[in-house]
C-alpha positions in Angstrom: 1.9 89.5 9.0 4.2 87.0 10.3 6.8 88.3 12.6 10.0 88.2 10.8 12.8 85.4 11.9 16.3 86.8 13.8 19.2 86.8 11.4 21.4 85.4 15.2 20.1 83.7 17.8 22.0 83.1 20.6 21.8 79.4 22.6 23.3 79.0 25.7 23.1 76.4 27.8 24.1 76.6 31.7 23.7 74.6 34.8 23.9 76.1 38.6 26.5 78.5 37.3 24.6 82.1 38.0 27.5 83.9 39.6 29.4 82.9 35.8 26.0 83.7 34.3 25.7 87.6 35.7 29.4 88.0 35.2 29.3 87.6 31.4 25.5 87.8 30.1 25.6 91.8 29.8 28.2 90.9 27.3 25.9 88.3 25.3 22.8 90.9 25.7 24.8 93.5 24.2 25.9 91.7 21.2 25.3 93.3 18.0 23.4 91.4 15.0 21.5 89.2 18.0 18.0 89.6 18.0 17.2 86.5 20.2 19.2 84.6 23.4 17.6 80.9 24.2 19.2 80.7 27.8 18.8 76.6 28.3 18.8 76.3 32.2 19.8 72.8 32.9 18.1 72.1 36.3 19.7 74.4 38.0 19.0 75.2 41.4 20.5 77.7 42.2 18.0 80.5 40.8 19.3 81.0 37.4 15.6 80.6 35.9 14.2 83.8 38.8 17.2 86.0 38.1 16.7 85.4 34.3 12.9 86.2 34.4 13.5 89.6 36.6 15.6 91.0 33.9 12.5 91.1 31.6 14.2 91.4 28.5 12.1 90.4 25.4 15.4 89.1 23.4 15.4 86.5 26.3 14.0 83.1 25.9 14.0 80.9 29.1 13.8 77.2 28.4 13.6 74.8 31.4 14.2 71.3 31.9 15.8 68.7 34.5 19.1 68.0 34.5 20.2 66.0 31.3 23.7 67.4 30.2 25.4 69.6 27.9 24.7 67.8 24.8 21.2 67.6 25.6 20.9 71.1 27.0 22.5 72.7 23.6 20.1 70.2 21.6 17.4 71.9 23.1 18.5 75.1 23.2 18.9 74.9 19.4 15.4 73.4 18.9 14.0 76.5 20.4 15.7 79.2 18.7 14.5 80.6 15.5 17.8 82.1 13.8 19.0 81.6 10.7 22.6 81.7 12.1 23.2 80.2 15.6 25.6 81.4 18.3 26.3 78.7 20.7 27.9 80.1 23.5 28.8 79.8 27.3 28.0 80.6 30.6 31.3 81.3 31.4 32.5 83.7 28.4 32.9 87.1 27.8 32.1 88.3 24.0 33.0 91.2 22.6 30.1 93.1 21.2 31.2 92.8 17.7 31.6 89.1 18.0 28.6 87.6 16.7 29.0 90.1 13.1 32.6 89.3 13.0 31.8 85.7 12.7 29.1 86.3 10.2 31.2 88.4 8.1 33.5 85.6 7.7 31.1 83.1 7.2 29.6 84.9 4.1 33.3 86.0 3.0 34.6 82.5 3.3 31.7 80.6 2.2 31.5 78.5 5.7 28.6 77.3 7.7 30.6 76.8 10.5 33.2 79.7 12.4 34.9 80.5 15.9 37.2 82.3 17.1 40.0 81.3 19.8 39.3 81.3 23.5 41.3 83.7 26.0 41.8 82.8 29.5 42.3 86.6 31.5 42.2 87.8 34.6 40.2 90.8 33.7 38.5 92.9 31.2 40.8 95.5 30.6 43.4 92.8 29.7 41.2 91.8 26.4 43.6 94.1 23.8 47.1 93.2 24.9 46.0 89.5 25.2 44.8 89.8 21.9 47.8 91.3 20.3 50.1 89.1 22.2 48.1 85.6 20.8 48.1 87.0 17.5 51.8 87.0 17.8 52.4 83.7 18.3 49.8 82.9 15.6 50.2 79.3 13.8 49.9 78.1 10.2 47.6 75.1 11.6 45.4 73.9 14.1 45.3 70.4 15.0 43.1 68.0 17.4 46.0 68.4 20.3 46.0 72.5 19.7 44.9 74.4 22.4 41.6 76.7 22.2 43.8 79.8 22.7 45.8 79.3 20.0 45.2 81.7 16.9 45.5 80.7 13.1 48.1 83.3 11.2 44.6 83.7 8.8 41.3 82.5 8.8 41.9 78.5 8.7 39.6 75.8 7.2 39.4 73.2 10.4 37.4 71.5 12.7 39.2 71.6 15.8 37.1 74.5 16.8 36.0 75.6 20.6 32.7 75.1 22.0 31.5 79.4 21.0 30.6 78.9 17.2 28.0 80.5 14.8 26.8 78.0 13.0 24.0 78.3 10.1 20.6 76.6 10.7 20.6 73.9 8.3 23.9 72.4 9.8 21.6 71.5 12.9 19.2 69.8 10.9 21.5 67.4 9.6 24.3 66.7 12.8 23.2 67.3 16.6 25.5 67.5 19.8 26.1 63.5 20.9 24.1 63.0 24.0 25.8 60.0 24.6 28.8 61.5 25.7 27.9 61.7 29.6 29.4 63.6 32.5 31.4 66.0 31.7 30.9 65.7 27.7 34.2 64.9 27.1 34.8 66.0 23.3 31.4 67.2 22.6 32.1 70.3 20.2 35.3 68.3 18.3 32.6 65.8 17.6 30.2 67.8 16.6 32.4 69.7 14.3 33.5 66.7 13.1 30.4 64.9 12.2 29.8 68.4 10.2 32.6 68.3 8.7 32.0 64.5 7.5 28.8 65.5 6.1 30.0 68.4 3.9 29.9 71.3 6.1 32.9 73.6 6.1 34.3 74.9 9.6 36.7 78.3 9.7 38.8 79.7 12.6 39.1 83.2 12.3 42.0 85.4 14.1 39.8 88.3 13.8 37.7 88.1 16.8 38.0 85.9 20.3 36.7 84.3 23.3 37.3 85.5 26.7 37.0 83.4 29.8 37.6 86.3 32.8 37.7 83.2 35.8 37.0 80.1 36.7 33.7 79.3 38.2 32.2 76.0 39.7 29.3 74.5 38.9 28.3 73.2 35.2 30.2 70.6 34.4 33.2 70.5 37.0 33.4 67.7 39.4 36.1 65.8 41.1 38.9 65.2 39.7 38.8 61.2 39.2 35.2 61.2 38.1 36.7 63.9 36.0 39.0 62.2 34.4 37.3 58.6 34.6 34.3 60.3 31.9 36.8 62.1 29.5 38.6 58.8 28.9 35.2 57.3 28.5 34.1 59.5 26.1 37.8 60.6 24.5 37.3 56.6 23.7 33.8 56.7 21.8 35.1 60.0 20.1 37.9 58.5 19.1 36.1 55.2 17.2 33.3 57.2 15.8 35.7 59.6 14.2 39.0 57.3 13.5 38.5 57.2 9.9 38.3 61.0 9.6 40.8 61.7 12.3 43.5 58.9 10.2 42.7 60.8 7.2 43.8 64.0 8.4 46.9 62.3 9.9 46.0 63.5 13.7 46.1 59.9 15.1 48.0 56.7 13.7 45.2 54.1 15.3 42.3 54.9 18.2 44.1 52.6 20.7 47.4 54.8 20.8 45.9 57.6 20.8 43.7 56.4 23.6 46.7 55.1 25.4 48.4 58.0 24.8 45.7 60.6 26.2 45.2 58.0 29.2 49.0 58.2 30.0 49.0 62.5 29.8 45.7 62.8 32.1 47.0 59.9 34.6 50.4 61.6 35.0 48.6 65.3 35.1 46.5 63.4 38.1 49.5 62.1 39.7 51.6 65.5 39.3 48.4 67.7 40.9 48.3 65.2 43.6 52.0 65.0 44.7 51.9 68.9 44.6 48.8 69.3 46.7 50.9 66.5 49.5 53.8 68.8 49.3 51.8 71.9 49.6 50.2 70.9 52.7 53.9 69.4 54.3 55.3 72.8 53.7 52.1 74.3 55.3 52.6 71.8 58.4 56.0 72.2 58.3 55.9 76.1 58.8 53.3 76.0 61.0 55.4 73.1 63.5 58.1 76.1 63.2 56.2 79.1 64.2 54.0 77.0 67.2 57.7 76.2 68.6 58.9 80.3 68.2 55.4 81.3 69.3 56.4 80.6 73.5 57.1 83.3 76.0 60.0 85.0 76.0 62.6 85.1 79.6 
């Protein structure tokens, strides 16, 4: 008899991020409704795969390959896993252990192949209820493509400007896949994706019922300076932009790709500008009161 197929599998992809990874995978592990976690470890070397492997947990599959992105990594991960419902997750995110049931519940109750929940920037666990509450307050009627992640909907909210933690059903990644062509630091990846989904039929849901928790901020994965930074998300805001106009015009989010591309160039060149002039006057306030304490630092007569 054929072993039978996990209702959730979890796919999450990660790249030289292991410090991330061992804050936040006891969460994933102890999800509830998971029977199997795809870990996709991007070339890391930083020994992800080893620390992985010594935890000898059966629910964990360990897929390796070189270094070929995000898109790519969460394309594979997906290939691998055997769910009918996929959780596509992050190396960097906390999840409630209810999460993953939540977001099925929804799914079934609101007849959508697609659901997240917002994402919660906090500086520690035990911060997760107020947060919460205090989001929920400020809860909007809509969600557009300019929204933030940590923005709740006042109900669960048919859209696509979703976050990159989703559960998604399996036949949605048989018929749209993450865009591997958006390089670097994958610039618009999961609004694409969504998108695309979206395009074909598929409906997406925000729920207020659940969230995302992100407890710090980690390097590795895709962080890198900040001019290569920005120089790939206006490369690939730009493709996103011209694949989805029609859709995106539609919905009334933008009038035209090229203003909205010479919009979001303007914000993330002045947000460049504004971080460097306050990292300059940081460090003429440090030299400045340094100078003063060297001069009151003599002996005394």
């Amino acid at each position: 008899m054929s072993e039978p197929l996990p209702e959730i599998s979890v796919v999450l992809p990660t790249f030289n991020r292991l410090p991330a990874l061992v804050e936040n995978f006891g969460s994933v592990r102890s999800l509830l409704g998971v029977s199997e976690i795809v870990v996709v470890v991007d070339g890391s070397t930083d020994g992800t795969a080893d620390w992985l492997a010594a935890l000898s947990d059966p629910k964990v599959k360990l897929v390796e390959q070189s270094q070929r992105g995000s898109p790519a990594a969460r394309n594979a991960g997906i290939a691998a896993a055997r769910g009918r419902w996929i959780l596509m997750t992050e190396d960097d995110c906390f999840l409630p252990s209810d999460f993953a049931v939540t977001l099925l519940e929804v799914a079934r109750k609101r007849d959508a192949q697609i659901v997240s929940a917002p994402w919660l920037a906090i500086a520690a666990r035990d911060e997760m209820t107020s947060a919460l509450e205090e989001a929920r307050a400020r809860a909007r009627p809509s969600i557009g493509l300019r929204t933030h992640p940590g923005v709740f909907p006042a109900t669960d909210l048919e859209t696509p400007f979703l976050n990159g933690v989703v559960l998604a059903r399996r036949d949605v990644f048989a018929a749209v896949h993450y865009d591997e062509s958006l390089g670097g630091n994958a610039w618009r990846e999961e609004t694409s994706m969504f998108l695309t989904a979206t395009e074909r039929g598929f409906r997406c849901v925000l729920t207020p019922r659940t969230a995302v928790f992100q407890l710090d901020q980690w390097e590795g994965g895709q962080r890198r300076a900040r001019l290569d930074y920005e120089t790939w998300a206006i490369r690939n805001n730009w493709r996103f932009l011209r694949t989805h106009s029609a859709t995106l015009r539609r919905m009334g989010e933008i009038r035209s790709p090229v203003t909205e591309q010479a919009r979001f160039v303007a914000e993330r060149g002045w947000a460049v500008l504004r971080g460097w002039s306050e990292a300059r006057w940081a460090e003429l306030v440090a030299r400045l009161r340094g100078h003063r304490v060297g001069r009151g630092a003599g002996p005394s007569g």
